[in-house]
C-alpha positions as CSV (number, residue, x, y, z in Angstrom):
1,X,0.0,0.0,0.0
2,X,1.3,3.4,-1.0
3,X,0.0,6.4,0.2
4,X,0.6,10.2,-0.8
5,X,0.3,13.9,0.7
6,X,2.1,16.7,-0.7
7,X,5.2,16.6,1.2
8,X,5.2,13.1,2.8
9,X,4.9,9.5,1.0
10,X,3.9,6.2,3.2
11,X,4.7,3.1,1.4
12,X,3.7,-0.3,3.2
13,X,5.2,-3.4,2.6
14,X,4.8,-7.0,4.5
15,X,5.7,-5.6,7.9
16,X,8.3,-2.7,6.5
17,X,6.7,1.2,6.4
18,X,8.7,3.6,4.5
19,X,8.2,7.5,5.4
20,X,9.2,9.6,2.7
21,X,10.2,13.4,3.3
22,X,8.9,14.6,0.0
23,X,10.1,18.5,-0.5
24,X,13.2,18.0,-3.0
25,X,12.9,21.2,-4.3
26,X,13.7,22.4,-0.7
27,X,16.1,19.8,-0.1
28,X,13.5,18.0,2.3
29,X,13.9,21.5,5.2
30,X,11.9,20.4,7.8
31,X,9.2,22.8,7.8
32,X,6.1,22.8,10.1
33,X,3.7,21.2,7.8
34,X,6.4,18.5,7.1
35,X,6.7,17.4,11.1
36,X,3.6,17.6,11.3
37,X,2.9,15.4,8.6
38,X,5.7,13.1,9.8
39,X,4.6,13.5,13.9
40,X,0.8,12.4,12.4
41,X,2.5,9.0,10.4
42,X,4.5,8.3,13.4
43,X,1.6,8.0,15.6
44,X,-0.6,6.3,13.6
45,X,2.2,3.9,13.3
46,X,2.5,3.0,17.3
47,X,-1.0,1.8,16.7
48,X,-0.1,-0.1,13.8
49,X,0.5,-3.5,15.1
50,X,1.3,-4.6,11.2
51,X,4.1,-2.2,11.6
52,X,7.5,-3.7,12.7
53,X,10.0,-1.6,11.1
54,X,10.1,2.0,9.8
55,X,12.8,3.0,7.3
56,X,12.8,7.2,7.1
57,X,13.8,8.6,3.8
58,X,13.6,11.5,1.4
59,X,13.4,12.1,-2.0
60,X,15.5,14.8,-4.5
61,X,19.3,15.4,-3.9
62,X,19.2,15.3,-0.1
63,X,17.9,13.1,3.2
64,X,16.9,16.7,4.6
65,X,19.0,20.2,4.8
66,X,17.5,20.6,8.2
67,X,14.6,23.0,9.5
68,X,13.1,25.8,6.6
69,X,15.1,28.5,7.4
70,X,12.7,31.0,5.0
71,X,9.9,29.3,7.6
72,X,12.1,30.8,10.2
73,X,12.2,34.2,9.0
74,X,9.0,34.9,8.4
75,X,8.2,35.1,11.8
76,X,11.0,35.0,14.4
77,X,9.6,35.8,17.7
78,X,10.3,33.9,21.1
79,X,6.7,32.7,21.1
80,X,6.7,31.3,17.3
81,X,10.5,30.2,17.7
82,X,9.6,28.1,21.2
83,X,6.8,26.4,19.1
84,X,8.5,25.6,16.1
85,X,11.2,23.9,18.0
86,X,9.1,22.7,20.9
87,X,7.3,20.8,17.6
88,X,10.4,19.4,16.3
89,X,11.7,18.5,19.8
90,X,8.3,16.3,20.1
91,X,8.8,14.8,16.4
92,X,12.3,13.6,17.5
93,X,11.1,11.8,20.7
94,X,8.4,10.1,19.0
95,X,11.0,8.7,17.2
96,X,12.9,7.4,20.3
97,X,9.1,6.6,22.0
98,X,7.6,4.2,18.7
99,X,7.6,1.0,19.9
100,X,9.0,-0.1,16.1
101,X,12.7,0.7,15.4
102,X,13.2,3.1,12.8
103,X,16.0,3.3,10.7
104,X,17.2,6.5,9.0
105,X,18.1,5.4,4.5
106,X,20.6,8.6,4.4
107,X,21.6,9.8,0.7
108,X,22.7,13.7,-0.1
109,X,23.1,15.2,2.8
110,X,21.7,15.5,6.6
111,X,22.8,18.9,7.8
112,X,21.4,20.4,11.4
113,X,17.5,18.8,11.8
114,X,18.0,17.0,9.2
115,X,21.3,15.3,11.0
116,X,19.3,15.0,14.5
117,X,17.3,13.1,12.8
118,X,19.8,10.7,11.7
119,X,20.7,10.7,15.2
120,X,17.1,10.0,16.6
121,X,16.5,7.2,14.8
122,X,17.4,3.7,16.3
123,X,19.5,2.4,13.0
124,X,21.2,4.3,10.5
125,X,22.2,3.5,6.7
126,X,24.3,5.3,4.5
127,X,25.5,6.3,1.3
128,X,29.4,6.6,0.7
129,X,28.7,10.0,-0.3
130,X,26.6,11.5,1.8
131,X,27.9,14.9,4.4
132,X,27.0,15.3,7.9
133,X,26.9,18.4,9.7
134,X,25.5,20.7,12.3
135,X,25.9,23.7,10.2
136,X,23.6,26.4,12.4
137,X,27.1,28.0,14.2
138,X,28.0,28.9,10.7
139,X,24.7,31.1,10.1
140,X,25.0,32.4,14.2
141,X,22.7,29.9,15.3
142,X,24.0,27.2,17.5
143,X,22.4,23.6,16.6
144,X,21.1,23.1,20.8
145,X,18.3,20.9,19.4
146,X,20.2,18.7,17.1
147,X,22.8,18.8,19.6
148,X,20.8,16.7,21.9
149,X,20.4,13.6,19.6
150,X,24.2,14.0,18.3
151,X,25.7,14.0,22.0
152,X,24.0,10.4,22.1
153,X,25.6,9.0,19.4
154,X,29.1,10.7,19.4
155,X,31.8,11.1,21.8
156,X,32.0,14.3,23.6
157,X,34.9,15.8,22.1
158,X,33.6,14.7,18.1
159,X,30.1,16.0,18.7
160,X,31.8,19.5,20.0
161,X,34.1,19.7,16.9
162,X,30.7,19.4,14.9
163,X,28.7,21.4,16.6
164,X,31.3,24.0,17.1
165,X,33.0,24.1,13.6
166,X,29.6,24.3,11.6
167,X,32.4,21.7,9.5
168,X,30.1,18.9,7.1
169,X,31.9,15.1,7.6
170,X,31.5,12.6,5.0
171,X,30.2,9.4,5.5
172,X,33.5,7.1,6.2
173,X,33.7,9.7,9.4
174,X,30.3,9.5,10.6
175,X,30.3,5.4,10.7
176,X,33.8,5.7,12.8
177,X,31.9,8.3,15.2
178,X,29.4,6.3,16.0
179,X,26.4,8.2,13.8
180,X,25.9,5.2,11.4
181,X,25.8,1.4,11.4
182,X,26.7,1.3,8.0
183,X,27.7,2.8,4.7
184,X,27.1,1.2,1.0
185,X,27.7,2.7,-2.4
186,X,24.3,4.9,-3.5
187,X,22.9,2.0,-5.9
188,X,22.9,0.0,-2.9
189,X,21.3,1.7,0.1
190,X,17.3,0.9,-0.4
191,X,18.5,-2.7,-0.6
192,X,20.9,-2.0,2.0
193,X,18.3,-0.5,4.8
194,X,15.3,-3.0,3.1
195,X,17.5,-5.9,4.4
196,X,18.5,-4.1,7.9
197,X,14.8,-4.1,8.2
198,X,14.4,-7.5,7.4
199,X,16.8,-8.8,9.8
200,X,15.0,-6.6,12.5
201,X,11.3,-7.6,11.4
202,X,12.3,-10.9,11.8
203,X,12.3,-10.8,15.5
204,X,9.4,-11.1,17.9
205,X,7.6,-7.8,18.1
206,X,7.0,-8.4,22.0
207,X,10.5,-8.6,22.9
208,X,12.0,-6.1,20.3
209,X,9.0,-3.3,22.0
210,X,10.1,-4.2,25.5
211,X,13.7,-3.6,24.5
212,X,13.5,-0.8,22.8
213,X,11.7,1.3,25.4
214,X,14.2,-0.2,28.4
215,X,17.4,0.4,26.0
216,X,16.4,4.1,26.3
217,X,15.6,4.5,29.4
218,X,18.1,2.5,31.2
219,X,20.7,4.9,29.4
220,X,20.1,7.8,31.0
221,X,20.2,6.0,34.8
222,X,23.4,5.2,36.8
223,X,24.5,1.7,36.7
224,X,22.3,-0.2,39.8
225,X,19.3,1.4,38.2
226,X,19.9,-0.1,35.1
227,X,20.5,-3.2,36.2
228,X,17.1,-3.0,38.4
229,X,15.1,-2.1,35.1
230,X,16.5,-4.0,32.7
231,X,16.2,-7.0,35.4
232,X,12.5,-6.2,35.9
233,X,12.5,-5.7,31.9
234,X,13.7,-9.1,31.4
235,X,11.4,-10.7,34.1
236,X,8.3,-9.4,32.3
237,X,9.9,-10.4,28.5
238,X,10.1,-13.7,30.2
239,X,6.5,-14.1,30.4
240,X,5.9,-13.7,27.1
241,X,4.7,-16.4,25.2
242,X,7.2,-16.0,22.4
243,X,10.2,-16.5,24.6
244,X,8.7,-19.4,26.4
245,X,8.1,-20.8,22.6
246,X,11.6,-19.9,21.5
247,X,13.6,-21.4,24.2
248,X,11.7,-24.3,24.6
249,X,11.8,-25.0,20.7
250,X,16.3,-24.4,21.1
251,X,16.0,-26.5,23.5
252,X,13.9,-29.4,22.0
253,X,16.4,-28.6,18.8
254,X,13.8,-27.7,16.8
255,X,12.8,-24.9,13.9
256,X,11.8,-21.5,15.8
257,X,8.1,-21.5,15.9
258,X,6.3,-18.2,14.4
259,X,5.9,-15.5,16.5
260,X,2.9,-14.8,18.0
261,X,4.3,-11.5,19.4
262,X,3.1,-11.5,22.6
């Protein structure tokens, strides 16, 4: 099933939903009406239990230049400013928040936004072309937002060079600094982050939800509170009837049964 707005393209596909940012002629600028478009996919996707993957995409010569900086101007007051980015602040999260992993198909270029939203996004694929950069410094305006997604990817010291330099890194640099999982040549990256999907889809919905939601949270706790969620976390997965199926079936040495995921 394909389905079509003006600046955003759904395509469903046995499991696999592919978001398409659909503005080529501005390089994919994340403008309100585009997060909002994307913010409304993403939650009717949480609901979605046919849903277990999202790939995130965009079409033209660029994954996304980051936020509409004519959008910007028009109006720049604290009260529209604090809106606009309060809005793309909640578009990122829901990223982190779906219960399906999302993987970011990067081609062109992902500069400020449109490199936090690299960032957000669980997985991350790759052309051997593609620039990365949180560019904002270079215009006066410091990239705080994308900032937050970058620091929890990169090292300290790499994500300060970016953010501080305004510099654009190619793609070799960004899979050393932790931003991708993997780079391919540009023929190959649908295929590429269709089979990462794949792979992921694969897995039993129940256990990929519950670890998703603890890998996030138990990040951001000190180390005996991680180990009392993710130990409550497990506890619960191990109630589930797919992972009394599963080991029981390694264990009898037989074929893993279909998931029920529940």
């Amino acid at each position: 099933m394909t389905t079509e707005t003006n600046i955003l393209l759904r395509h469903d596909n046995n499991g696999i939903t592919t978001l398409t940012l659909n503005r080529p002629d501005k390089f994919n600028a994340l403008s309100s009406e585009l997060m909002t478009a994307v913010q409304s996919a993403l939650d009717d996707i949480a609901a979605d239990k046919s849903v277990r993957v999202v790939i995130i995409k965009g079409n033209g010569k660029a994954f996304s230049a980051g936020h509409d900086l004519q959008e910007l101007m028009q109006d720049p007051s604290e009260a529209a400013m604090r809106a606009l980015f309060r809005q793309c602040s909640e578009m990122m999260m829901s990223i982190t928040r779906l219960p399906q992993p999302v993987i970011a198909c990067v081609h062109g270029v992902a500069a400020a936004a449109g490199c936090q939203m690299v960032a957000q996004c669980d997985l991350a694929v790759a052309a051997d072309h593609v620039k990365f950069g949180t560019s904002g410094v270079n215009l006066g305006l410091f990239c705080s937002t994308p900032m937050v997604a970058v620091t929890r990817n990169l090292g300290r010291k790499q994500a300060m060079e970016m953010l501080l330099t305004g510099d654009l890194i190619n793609a070799e640099k960004a899979l050393q600094m932790g931003l991708l999982n993997e780079i391919v040549p540009l023929a190959e990256l649908e295929q590429a982050a269709d089979e990462l999907a794949h792979r992921v889809a694969r897995q039993s919905m129940a256990a990929i939800r519950l670890g998703k939601e603890l890998f996030y949270k138990q990040i951001e706790q000190g180390l005996e509170a991680a180990y009392d969620m993710a130990s409550e976390v497990i506890t619960c997965n191990m109630q589930t009837q797919d992972a009394l199926d599963g080991i029981q079936a390694f264990l009898d040495k037989q074929p893993m049964p279909p998931w029920k995921d529940e």
